[in-house]
C-alpha positions as CSV (number, residue, x, y, z in Angstrom):
1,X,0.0,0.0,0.0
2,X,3.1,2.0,0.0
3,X,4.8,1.2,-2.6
4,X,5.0,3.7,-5.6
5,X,7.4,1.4,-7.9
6,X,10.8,3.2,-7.8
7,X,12.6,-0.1,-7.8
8,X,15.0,1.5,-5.3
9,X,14.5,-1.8,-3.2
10,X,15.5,-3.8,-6.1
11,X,18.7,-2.0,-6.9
12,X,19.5,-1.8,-2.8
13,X,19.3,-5.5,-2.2
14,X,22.7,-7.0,-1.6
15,X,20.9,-10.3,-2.1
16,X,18.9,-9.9,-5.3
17,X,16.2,-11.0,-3.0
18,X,13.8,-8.8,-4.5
19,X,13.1,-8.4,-8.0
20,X,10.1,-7.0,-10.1
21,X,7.3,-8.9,-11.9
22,X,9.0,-9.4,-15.3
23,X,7.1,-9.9,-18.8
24,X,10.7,-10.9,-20.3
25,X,9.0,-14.7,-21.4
26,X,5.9,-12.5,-22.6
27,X,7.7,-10.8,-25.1
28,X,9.6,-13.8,-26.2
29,X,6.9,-15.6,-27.1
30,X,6.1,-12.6,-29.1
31,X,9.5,-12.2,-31.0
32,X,8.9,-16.1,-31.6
33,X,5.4,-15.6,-33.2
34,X,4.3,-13.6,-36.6
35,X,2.8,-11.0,-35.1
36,X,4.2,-7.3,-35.8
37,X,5.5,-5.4,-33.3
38,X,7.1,-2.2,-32.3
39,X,10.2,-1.5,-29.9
40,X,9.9,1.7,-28.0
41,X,13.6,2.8,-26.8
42,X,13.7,5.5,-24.2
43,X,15.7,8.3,-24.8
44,X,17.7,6.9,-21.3
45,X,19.0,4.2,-23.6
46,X,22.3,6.5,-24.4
47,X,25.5,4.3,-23.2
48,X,23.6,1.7,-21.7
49,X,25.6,-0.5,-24.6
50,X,28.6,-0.6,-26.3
51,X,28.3,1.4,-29.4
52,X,25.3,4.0,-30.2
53,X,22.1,4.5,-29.9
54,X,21.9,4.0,-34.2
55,X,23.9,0.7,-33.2
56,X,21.3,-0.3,-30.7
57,X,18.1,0.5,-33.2
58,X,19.6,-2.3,-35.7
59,X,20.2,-4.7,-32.5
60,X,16.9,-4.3,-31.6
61,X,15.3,-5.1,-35.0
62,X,17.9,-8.1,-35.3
63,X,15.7,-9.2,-32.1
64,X,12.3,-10.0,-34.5
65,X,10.9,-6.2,-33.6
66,X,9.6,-4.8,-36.9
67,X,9.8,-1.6,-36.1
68,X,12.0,0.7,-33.6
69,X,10.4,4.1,-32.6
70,X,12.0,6.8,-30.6
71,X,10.4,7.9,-27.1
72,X,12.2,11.1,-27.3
73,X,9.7,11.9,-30.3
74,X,6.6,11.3,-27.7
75,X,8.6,13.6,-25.2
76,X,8.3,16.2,-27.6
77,X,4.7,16.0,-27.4
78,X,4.7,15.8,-23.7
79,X,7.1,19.2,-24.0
80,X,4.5,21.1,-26.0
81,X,1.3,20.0,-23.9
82,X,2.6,21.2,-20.5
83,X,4.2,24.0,-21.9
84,X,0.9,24.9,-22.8
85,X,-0.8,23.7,-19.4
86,X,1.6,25.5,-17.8
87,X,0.2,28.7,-19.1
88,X,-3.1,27.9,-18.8
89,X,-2.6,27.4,-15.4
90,X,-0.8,30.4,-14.7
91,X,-2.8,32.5,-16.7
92,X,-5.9,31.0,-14.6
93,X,-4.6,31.7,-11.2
94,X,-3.0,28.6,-10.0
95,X,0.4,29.5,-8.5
96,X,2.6,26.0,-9.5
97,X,2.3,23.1,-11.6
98,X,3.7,19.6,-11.4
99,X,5.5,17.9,-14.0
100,X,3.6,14.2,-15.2
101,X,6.6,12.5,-16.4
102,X,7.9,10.3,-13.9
103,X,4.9,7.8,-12.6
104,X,6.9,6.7,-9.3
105,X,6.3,10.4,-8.5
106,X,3.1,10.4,-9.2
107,X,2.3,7.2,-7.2
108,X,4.0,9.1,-4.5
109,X,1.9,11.8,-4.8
110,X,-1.6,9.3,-4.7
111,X,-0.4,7.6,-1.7
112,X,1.9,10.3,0.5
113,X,1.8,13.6,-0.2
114,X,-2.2,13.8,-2.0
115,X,-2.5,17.4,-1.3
116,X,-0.1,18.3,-4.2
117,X,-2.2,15.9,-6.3
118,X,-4.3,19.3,-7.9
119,X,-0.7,20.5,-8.9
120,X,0.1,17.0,-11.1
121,X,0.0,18.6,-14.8
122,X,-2.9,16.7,-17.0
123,X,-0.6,16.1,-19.7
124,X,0.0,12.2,-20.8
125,X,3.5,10.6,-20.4
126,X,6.3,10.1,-23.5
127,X,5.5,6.7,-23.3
128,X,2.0,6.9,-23.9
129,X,2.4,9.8,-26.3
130,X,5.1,7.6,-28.5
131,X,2.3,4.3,-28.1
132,X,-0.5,6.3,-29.4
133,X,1.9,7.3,-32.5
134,X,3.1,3.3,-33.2
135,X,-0.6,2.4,-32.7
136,X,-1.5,5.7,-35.2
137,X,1.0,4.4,-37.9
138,X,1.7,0.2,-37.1
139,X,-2.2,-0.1,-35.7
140,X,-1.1,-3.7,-36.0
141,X,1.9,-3.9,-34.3
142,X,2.4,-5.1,-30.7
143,X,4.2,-2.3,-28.4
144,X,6.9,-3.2,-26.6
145,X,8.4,-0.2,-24.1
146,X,12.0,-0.7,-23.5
147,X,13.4,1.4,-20.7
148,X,15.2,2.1,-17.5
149,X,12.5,2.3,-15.1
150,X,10.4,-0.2,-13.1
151,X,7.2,2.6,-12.5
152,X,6.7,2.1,-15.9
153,X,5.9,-1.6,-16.1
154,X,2.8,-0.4,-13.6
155,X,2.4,2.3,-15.8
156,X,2.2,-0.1,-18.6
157,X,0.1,-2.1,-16.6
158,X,-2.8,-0.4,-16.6
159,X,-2.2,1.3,-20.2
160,X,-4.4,-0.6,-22.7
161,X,-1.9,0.5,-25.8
162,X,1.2,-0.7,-24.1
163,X,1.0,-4.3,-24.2
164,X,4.8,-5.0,-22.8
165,X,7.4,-3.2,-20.6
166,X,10.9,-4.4,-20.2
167,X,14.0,-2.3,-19.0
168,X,17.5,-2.4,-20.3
169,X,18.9,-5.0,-18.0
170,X,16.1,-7.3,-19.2
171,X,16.7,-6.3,-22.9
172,X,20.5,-7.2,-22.4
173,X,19.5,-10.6,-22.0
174,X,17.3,-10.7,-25.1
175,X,20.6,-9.4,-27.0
176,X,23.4,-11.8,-24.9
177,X,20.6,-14.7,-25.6
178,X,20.6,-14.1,-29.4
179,X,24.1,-13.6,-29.4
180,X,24.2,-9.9,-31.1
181,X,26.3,-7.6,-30.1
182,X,25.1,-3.7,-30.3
183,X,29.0,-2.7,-30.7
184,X,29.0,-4.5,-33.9
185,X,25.8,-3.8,-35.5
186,X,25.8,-1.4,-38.4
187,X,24.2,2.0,-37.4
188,X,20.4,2.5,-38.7
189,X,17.5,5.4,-37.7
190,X,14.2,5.1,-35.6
191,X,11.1,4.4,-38.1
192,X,9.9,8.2,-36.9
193,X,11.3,11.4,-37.3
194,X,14.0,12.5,-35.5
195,X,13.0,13.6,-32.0
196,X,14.8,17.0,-30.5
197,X,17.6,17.6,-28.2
198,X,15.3,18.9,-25.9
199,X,12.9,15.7,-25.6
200,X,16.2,13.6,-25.7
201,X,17.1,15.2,-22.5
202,X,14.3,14.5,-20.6
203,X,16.1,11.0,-18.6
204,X,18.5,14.2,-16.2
205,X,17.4,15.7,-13.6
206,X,16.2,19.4,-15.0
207,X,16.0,17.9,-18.2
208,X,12.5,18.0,-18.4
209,X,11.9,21.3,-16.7
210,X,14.5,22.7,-18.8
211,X,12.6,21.6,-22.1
212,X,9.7,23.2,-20.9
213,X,11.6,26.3,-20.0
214,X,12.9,26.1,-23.5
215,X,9.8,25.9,-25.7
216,X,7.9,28.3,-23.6
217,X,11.0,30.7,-24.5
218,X,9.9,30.4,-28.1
219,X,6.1,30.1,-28.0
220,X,5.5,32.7,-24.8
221,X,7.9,35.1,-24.9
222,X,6.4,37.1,-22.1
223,X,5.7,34.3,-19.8
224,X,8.3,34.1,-17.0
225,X,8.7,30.5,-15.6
226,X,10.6,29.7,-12.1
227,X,11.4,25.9,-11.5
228,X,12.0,23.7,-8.8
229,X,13.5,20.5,-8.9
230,X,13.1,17.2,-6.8
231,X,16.3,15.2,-7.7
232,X,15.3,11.8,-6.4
233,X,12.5,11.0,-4.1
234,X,13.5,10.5,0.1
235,X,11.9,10.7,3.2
236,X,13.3,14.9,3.1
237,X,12.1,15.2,0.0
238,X,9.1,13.3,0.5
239,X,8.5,16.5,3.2
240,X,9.6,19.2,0.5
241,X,6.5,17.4,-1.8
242,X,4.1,17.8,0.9
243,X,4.8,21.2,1.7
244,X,4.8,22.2,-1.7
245,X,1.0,20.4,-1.8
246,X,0.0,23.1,0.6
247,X,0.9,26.1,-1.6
248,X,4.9,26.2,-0.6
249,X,6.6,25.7,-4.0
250,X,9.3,28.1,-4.7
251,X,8.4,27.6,-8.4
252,X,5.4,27.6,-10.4
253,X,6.8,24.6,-12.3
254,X,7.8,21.3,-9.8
255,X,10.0,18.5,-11.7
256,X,10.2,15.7,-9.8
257,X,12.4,12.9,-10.3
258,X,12.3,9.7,-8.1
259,X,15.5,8.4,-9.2
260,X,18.2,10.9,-8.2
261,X,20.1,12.1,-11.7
262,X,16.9,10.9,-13.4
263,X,15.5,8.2,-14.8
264,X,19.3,7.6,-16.5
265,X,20.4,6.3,-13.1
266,X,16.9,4.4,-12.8
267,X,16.7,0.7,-11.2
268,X,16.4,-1.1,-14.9
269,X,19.7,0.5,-16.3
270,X,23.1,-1.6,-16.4
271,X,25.6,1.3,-17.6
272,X,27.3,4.1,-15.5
273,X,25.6,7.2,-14.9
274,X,28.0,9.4,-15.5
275,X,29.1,7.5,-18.9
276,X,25.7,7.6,-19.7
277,X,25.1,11.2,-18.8
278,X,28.0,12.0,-21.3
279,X,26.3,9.2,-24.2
280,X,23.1,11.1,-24.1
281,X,24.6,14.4,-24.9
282,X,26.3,13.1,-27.8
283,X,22.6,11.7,-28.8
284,X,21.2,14.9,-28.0
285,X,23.3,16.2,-31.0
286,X,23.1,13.0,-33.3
287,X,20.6,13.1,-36.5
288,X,18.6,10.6,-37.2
């Protein structure tokens, strides 16, 4: 009843005692049957492999997936739409908004700190937004979300156009299992267009604030926005949520990340955070 899915247990536990409920054999079955389907790589996935995220598209699709979409494209989306709320908001009289990206925040927010629940922004998550688009284009495909993060699995859960989650330890099995090897693939592009640096930033910490701060920049010249972070979700922090549920926030936009650094140091990632950190700006940059 208080669980809200970070997966910090799972990464804590000198034993491995504890591990999430997996759909690994689910999506086998699926890359063993005809049936289309579509990879969804997070924007996280930047040096969780040897070689690039280009390398790691053609791995994937060596896998059985049919098609390989970008999450950063759906974060895009999810930039423009709470830019937008944001403003709304604002405009209407509210005095903060909450970022919606991260749903171990936002079970937080449901079961310990429900008075910043008004605050939650409306807008839908990259996941969902990239799902919609492979359902849009591949209405036949399967969708398979491949990510750092065990939130999103109940995200994905109770999402009725995601029918698999896995994260990137589980999709380094798939690729040691079939023998491929992302460093030696040959480099390919996503099957949509080319997400921007902004929505490939959004695994830091700040990186999603600062997208919004960025469009709004373009699109609302004269509208002034003050952020305030939560860099990974603790007992303080947990506090600094709650007080910011009764009308405290120094901001009027809140991004909250449970996983301190972001979701590129989340419980489902194998590489090092601050390799990875580095990877993902050279993605930021990368066409294609």
């Amino acid at each position: 009843t208080k669980c809200i899915y970070c997966g910090k247990c799972i990464k804590s536990c000198p034993f491995g005692a504890i591990a999430e409920k997996s759909q690994i054999t689910d999506v086998i079955k699926l890359l063993k049957s005809t049936d289309k389907k579509s990879a969804l790589i997070a924007p996280a996935a930047a040096g969780q492999f040897p070689g690039t995220v280009k390398q790691l598209v053609s791995a994937v699709r060596m896998l059985g997936f049919d098609n390989v979409i970008e999450v950063a494209y759906g974060a895009d989306i999810t930039v423009a739409n709470e830019s937008r709320e944001l403003h709304e908001r604002i405009s209407a009289g509210d005095s903060t908004m909450g970022t919606s990206c991260c749903p171990a925040y936002i079970e937080a927010v449901n079961k310990h700190a429900p008075d910043f629940k008004k605050y939650v922004s409306h807008t839908k998550t990259p996941m969902i937004y990239t799902a919609e688009y492979s359902k849009e284009k591949y209405p036949e495909n399967k969708v398979v979300f491949i990510g750092p993060c065990i939130a999103k699995k109940h995200e994905g859960f109770n999402s009725d156009i995601i029918d698999y989650v896995l994260t990137f330890e589980e999709l380094g099995s798939l690729l040691i299992a079939k023998d491929v090897d992302v460093f030696t693939c040959e480099e390919s592009s996503f099957d949509n267009l080319p997400a921007s640096k902004e929505g490939r930033g959004f695994p830091v910490s700040q990186g999603v604030a600062g997208a919004v701060i960025a469009h709004s920049a373009i699109n609302n010249k004269d509208f002034n926005i003050k952020e305030s972070v939560i860099n990974g979700l603790d007992k303080k922090n947990l506090l600094i949520l709650k007080a910011y549920g009764k009308g405290k926030a120094p901001g009027n936009l809140v991004e909250v990340m449970a996983c301190e650094g972001g979701c590129i140091c989340g419980p489902g990632t194998i590489g090092n955070p601050k390799i990875c950190t580095e990877k993902l700006e050279e993605y930021k940059k990368a066409d294609g």
